[in-house]
N, CA, C and O atoms as a GROMACS GRO file, in nm:
protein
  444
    1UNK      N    1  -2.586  -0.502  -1.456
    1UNK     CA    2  -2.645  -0.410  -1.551
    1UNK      C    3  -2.707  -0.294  -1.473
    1UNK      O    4  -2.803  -0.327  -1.402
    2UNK      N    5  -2.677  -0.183  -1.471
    2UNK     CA    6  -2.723  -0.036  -1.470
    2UNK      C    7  -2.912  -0.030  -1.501
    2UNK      O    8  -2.982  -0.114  -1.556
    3UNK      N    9  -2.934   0.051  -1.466
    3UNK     CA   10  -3.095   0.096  -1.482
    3UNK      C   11  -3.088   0.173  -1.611
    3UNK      O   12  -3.193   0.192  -1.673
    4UNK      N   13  -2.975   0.218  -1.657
    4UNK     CA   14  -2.960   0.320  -1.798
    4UNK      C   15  -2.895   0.188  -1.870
    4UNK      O   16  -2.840   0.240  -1.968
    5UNK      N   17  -2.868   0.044  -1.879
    5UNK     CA   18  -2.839  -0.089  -1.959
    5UNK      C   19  -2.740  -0.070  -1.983
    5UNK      O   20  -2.716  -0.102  -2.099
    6UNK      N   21  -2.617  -0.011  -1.907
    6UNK     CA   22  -2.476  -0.031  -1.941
    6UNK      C   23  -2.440  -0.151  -1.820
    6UNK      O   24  -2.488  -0.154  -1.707
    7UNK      N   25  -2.342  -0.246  -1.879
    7UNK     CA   26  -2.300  -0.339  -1.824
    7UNK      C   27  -2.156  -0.325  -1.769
    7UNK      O   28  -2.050  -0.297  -1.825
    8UNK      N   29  -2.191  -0.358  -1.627
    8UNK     CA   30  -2.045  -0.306  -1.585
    8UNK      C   31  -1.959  -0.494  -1.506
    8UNK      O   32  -2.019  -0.594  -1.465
    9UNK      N   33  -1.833  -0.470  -1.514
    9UNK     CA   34  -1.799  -0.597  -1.485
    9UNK      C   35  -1.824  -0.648  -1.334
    9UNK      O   36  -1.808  -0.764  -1.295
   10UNK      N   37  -1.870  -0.529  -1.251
   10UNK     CA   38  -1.914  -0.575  -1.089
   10UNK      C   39  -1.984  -0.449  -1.096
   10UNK      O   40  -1.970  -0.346  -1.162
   11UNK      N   41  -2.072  -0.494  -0.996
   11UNK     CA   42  -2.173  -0.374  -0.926
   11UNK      C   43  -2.101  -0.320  -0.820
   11UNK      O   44  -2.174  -0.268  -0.735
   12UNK      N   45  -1.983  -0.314  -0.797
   12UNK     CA   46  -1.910  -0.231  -0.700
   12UNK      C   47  -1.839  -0.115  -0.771
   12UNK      O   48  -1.806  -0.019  -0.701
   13UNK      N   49  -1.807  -0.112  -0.918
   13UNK     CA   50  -1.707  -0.008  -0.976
   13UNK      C   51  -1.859   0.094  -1.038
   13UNK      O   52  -1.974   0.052  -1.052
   14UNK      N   53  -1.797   0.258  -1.070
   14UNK     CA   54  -1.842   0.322  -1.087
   14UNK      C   55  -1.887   0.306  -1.242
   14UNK      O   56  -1.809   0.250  -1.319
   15UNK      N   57  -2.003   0.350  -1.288
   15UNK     CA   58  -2.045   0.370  -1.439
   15UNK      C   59  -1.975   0.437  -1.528
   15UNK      O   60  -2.034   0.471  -1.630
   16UNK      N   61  -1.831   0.473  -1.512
   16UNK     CA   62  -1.761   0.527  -1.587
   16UNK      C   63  -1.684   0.407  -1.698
   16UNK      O   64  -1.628   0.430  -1.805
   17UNK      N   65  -1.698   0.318  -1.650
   17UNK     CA   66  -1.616   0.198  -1.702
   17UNK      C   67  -1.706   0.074  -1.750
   17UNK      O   68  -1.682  -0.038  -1.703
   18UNK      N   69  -1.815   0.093  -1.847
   18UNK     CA   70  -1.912  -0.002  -1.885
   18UNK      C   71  -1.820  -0.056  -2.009
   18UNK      O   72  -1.745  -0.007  -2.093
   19UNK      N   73  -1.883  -0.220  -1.965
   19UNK     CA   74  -1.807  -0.295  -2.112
   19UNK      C   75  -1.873  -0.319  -2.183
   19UNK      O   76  -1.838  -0.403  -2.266
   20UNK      N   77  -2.007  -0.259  -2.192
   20UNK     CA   78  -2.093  -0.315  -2.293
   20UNK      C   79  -2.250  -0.227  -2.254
   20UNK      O   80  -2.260  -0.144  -2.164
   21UNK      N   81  -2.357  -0.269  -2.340
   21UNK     CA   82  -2.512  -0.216  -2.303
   21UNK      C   83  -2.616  -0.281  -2.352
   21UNK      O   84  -2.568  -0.367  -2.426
   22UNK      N   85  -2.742  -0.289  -2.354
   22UNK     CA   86  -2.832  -0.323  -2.346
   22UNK      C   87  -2.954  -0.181  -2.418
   22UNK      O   88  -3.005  -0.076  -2.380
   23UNK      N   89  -2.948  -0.268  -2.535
   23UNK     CA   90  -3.056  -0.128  -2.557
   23UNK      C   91  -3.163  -0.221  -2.656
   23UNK      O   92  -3.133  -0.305  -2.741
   24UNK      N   93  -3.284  -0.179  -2.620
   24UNK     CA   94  -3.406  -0.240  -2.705
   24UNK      C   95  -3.394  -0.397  -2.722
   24UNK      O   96  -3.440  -0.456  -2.820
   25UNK      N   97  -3.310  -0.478  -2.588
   25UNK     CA   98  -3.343  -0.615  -2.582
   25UNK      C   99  -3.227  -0.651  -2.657
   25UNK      O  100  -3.198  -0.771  -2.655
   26UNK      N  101  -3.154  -0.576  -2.722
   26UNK     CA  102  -3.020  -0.630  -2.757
   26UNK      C  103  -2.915  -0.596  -2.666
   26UNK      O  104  -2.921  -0.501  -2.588
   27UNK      N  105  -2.815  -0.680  -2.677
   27UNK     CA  106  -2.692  -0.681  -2.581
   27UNK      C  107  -2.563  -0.629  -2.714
   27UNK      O  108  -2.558  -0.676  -2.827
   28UNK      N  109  -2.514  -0.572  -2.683
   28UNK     CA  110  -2.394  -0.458  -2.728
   28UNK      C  111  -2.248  -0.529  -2.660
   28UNK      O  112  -2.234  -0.469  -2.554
   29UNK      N  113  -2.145  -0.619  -2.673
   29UNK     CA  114  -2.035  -0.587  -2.661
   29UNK      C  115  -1.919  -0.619  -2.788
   29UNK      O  116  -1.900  -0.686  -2.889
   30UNK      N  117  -1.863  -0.522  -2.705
   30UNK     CA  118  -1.688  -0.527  -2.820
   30UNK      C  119  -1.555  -0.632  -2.741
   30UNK      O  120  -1.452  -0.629  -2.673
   31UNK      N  121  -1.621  -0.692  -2.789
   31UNK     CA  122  -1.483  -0.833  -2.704
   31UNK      C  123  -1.315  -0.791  -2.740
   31UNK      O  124  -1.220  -0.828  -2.671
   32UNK      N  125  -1.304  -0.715  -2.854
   32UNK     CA  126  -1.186  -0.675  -2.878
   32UNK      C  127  -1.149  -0.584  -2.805
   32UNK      O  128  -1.036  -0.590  -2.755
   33UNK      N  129  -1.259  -0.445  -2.772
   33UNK     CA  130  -1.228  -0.344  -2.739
   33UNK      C  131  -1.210  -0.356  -2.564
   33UNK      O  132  -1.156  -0.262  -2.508
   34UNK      N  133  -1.252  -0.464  -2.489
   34UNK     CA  134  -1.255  -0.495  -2.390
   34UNK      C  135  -1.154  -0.548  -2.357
   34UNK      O  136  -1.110  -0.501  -2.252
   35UNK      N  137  -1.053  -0.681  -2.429
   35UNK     CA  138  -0.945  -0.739  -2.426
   35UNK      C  139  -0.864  -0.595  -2.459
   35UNK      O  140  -0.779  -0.646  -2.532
   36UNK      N  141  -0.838  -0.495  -2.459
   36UNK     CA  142  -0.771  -0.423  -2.512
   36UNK      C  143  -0.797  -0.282  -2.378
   36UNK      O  144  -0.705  -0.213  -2.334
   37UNK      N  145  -0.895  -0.276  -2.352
   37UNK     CA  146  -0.920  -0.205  -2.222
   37UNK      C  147  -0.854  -0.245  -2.097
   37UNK      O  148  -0.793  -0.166  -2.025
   38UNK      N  149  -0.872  -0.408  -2.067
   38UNK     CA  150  -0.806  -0.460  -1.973
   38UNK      C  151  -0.656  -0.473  -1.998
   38UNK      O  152  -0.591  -0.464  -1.894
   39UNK      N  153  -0.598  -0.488  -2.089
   39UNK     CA  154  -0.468  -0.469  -2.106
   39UNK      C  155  -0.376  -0.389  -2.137
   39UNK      O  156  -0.258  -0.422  -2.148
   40UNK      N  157  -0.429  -0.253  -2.158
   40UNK     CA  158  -0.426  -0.129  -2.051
   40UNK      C  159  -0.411  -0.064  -1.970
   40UNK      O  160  -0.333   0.029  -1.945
   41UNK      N  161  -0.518  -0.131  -1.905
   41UNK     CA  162  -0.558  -0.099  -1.736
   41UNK      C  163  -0.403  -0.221  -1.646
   41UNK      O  164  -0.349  -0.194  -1.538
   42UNK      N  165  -0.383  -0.296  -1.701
   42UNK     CA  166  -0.322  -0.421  -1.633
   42UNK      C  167  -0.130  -0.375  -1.651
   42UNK      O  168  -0.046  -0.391  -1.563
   43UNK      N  169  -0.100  -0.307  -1.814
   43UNK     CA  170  -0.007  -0.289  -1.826
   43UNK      C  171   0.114  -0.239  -1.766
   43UNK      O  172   0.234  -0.263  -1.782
   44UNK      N  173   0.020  -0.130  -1.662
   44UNK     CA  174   0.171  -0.074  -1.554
   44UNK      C  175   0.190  -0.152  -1.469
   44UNK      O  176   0.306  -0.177  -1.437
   45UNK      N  177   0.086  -0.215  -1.405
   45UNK     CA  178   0.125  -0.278  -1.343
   45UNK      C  179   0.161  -0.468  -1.314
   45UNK      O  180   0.207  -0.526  -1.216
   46UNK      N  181   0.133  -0.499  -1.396
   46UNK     CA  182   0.186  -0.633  -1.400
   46UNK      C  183   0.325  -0.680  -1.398
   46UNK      O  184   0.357  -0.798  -1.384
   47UNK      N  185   0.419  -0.568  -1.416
   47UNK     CA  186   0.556  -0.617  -1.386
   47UNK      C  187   0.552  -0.587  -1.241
   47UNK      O  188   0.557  -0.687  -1.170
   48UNK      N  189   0.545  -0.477  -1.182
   48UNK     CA  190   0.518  -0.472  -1.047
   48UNK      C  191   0.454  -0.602  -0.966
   48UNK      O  192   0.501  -0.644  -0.861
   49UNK      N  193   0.351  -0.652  -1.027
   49UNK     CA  194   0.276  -0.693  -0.913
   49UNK      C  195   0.338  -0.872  -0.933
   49UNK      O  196   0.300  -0.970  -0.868
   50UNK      N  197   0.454  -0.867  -1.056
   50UNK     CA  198   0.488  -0.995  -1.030
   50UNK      C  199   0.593  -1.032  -0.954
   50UNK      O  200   0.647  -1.140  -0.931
   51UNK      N  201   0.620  -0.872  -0.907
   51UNK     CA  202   0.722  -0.908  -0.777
   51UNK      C  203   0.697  -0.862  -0.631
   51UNK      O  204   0.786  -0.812  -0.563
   52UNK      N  205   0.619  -0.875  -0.603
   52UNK     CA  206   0.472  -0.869  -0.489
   52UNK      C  207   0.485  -0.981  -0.415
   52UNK      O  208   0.458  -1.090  -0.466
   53UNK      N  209   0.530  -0.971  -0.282
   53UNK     CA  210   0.532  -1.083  -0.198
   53UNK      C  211   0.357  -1.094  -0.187
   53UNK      O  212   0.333  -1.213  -0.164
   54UNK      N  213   0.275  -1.044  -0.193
   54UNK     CA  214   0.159  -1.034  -0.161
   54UNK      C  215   0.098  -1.132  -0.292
   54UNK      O  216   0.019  -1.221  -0.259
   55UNK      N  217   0.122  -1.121  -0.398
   55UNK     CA  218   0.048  -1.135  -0.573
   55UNK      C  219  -0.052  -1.266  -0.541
   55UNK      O  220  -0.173  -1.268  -0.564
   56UNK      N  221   0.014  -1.356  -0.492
   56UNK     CA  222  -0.087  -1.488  -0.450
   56UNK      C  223  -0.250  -1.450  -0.390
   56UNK      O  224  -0.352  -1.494  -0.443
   57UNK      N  225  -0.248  -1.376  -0.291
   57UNK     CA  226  -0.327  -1.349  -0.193
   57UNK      C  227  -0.404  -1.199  -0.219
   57UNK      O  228  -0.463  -1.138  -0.130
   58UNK      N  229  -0.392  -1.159  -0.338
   58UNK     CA  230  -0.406  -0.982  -0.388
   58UNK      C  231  -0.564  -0.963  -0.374
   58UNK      O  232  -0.597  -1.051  -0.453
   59UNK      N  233  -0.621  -0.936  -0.352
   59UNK     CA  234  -0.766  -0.876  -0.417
   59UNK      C  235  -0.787  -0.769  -0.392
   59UNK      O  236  -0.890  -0.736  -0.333
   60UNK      N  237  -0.686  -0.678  -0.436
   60UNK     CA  238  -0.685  -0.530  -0.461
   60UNK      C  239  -0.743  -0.524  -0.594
   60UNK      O  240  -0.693  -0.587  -0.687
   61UNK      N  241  -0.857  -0.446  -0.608
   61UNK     CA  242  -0.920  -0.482  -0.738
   61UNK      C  243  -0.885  -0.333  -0.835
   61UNK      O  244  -0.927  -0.221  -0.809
   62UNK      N  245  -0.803  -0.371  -0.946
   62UNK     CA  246  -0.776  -0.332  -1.057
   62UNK      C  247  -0.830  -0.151  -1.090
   62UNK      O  248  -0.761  -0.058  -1.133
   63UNK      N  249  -1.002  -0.152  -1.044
   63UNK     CA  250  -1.084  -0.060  -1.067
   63UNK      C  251  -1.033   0.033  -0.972
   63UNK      O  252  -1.003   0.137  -1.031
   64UNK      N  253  -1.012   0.039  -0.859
   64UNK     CA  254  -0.993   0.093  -0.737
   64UNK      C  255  -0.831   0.150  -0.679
   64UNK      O  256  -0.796   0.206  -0.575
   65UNK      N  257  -0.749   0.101  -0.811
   65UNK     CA  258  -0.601   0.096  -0.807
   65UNK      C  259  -0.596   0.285  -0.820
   65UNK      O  260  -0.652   0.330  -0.920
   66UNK      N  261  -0.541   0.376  -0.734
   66UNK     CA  262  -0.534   0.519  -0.810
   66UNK      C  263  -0.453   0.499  -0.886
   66UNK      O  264  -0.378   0.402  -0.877
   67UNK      N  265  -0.444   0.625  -1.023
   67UNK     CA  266  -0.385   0.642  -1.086
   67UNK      C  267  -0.285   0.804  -1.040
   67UNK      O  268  -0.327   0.895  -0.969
   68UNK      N  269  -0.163   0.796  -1.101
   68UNK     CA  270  -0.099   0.879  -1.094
   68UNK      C  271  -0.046   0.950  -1.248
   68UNK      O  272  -0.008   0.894  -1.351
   69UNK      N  273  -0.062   1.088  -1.216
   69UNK     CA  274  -0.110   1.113  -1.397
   69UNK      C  275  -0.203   1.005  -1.480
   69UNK      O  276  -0.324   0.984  -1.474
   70UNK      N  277  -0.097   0.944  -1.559
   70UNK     CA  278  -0.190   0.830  -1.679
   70UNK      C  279  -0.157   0.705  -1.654
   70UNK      O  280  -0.154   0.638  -1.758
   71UNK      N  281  -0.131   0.642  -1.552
   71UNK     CA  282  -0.035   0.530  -1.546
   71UNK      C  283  -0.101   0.493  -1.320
   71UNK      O  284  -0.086   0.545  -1.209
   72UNK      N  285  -0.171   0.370  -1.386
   72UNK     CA  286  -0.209   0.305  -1.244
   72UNK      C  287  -0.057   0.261  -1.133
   72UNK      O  288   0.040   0.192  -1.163
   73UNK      N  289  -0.090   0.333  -0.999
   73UNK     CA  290   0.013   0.273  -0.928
   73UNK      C  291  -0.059   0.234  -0.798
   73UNK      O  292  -0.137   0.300  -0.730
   74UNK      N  293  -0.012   0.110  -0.782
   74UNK     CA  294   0.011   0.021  -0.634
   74UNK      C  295   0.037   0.049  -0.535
   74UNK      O  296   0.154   0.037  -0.500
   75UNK      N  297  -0.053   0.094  -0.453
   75UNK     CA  298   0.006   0.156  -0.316
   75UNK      C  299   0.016   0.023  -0.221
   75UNK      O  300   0.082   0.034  -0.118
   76UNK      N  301  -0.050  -0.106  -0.253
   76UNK     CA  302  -0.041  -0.222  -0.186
   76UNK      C  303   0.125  -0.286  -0.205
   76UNK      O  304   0.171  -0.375  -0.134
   77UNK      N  305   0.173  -0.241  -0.280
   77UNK     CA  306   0.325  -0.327  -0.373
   77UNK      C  307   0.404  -0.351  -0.195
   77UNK      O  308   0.423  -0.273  -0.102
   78UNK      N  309   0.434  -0.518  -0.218
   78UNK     CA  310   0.479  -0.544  -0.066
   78UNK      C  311   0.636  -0.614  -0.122
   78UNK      O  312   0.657  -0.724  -0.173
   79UNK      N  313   0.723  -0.512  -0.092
   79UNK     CA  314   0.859  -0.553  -0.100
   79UNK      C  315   0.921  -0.644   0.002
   79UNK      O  316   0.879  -0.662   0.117
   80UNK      N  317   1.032  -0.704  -0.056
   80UNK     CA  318   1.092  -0.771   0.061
   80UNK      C  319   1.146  -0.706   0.223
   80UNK      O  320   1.180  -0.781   0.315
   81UNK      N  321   1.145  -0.591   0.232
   81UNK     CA  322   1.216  -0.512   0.331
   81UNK      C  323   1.071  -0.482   0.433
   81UNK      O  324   1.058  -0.511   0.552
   82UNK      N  325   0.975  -0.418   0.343
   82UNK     CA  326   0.847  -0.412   0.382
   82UNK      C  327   0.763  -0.552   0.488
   82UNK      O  328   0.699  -0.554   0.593
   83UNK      N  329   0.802  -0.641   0.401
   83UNK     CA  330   0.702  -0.755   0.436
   83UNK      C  331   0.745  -0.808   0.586
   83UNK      O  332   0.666  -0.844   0.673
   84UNK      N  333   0.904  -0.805   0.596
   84UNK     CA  334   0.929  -0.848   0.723
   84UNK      C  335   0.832  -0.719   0.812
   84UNK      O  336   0.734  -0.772   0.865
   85UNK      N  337   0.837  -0.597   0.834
   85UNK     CA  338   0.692  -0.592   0.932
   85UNK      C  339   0.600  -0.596   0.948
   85UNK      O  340   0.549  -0.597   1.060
   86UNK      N  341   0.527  -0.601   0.818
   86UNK     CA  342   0.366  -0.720   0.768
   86UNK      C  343   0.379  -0.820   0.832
   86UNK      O  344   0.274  -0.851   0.888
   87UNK      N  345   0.445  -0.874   0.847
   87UNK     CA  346   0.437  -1.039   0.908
   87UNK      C  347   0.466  -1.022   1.039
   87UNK      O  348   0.389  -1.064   1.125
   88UNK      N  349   0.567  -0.966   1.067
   88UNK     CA  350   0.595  -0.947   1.208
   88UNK      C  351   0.455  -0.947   1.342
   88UNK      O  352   0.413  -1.007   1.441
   89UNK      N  353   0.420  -0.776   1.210
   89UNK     CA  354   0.324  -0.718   1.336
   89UNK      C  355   0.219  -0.871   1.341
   89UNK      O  356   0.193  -0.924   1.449
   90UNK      N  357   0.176  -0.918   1.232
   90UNK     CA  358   0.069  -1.049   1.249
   90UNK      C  359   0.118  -1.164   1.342
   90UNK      O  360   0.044  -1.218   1.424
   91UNK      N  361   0.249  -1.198   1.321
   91UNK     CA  362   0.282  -1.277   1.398
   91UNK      C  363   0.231  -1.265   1.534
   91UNK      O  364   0.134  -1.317   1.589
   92UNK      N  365   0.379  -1.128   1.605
   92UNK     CA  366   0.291  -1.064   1.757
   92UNK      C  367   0.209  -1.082   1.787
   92UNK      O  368   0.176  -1.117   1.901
   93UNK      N  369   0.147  -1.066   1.701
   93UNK     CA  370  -0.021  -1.031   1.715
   93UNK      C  371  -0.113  -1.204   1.765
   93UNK      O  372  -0.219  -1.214   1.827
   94UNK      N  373  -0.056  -1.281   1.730
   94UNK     CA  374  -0.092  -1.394   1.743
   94UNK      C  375  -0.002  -1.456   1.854
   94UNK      O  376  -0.061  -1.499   1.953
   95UNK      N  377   0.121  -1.466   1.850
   95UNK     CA  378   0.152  -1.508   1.983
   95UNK      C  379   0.108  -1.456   2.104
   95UNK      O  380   0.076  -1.523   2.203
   96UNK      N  381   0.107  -1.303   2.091
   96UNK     CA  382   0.048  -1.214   2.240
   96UNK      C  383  -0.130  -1.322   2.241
   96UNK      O  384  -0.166  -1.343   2.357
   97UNK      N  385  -0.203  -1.366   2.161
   97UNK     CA  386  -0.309  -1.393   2.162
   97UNK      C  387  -0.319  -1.564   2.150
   97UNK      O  388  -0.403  -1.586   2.063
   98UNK      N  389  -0.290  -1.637   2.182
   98UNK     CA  390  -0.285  -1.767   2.110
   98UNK      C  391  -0.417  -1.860   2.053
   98UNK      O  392  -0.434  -1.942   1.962
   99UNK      N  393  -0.525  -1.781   2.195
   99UNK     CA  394  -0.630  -1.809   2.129
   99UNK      C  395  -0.701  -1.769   1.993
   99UNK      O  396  -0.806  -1.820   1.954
  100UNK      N  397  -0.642  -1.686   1.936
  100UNK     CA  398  -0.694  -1.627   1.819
  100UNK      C  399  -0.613  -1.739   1.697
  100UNK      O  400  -0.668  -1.772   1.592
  101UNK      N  401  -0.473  -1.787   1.739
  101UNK     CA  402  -0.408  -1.885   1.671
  101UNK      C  403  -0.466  -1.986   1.678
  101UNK      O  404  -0.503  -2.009   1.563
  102UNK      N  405  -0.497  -2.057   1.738
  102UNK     CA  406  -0.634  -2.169   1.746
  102UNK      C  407  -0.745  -2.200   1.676
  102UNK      O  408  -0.766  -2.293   1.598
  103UNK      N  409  -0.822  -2.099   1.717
  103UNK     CA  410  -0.943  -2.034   1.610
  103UNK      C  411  -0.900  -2.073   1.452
  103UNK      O  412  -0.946  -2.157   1.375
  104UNK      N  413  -0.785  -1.969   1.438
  104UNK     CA  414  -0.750  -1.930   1.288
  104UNK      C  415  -0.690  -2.065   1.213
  104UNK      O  416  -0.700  -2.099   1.095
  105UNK      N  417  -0.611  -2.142   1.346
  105UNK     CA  418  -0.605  -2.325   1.268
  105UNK      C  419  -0.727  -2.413   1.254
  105UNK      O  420  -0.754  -2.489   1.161
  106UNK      N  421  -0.791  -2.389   1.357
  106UNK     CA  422  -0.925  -2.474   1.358
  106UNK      C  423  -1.006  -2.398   1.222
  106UNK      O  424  -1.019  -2.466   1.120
  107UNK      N  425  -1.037  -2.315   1.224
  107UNK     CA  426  -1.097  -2.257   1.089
  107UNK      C  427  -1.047  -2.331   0.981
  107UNK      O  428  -1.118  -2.407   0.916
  108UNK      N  429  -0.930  -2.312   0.959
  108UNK     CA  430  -0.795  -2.362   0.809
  108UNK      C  431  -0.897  -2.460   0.762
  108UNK      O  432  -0.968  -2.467   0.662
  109UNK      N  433  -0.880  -2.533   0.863
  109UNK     CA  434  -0.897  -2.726   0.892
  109UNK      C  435  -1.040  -2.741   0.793
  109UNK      O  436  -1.073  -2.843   0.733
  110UNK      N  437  -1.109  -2.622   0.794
  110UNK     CA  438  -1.259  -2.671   0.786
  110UNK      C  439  -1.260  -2.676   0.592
  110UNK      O  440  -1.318  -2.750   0.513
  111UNK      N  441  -1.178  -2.574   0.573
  111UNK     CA  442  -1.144  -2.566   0.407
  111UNK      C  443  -1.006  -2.713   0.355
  111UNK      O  444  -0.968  -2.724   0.239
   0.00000   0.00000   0.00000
């Protein structure tokens, strides 16, 4: 909640996007108009992001997605052609280092 009682869904996104408010001890939301905001916001891209080698592991958050004209686009979208050097470079990156591979199993282990 804002110091002006608009309710925003995280304290990380800007006050442009309140789902609700707080005025004189009452709480204000539109559960319709919110289910209907988010599905919206979600619509361009959910066919995209269900073919996202990434989609499992995403926390590119929704708020933060730019838009192009009227319509949110994915600059994260990890294709199949793409991903082989996502992985690659990580791989390298861990064999040149093995101790960091260690670490990062011993960590796993603890979850």
């Amino acid at each position: 909640m804002t110091v002006n009682g608009k309710l925003l869904a995280c304290e990380r996104i800007g006050q442009n996007y309140p789902l609700g408010k707080v005025e004189s001890g009452t709480v204000s939301l539109d559960f319709e108009w919110i289910r209907d905001f988010y599905a919206k916001m979600y619509k361009n891209l959910i066919d995209r992001c269900k073919h996202c080698l990434l989609w499992k592991n995403c926390s590119y958050c929704v708020y933060f997605i730019p838009e192009d004209k009227t319509k949110k686009r994915c600059d994260r979208f990890m294709h199949e052609n793409k991903s082989l050097d996502y992985f690659s470079y990580y791989f390298s990156h861990l064999e040149q280092n093995p101790d960091y591979y260690k670490r990062l199993i011993d960590e796993m282990d603890q979850y």
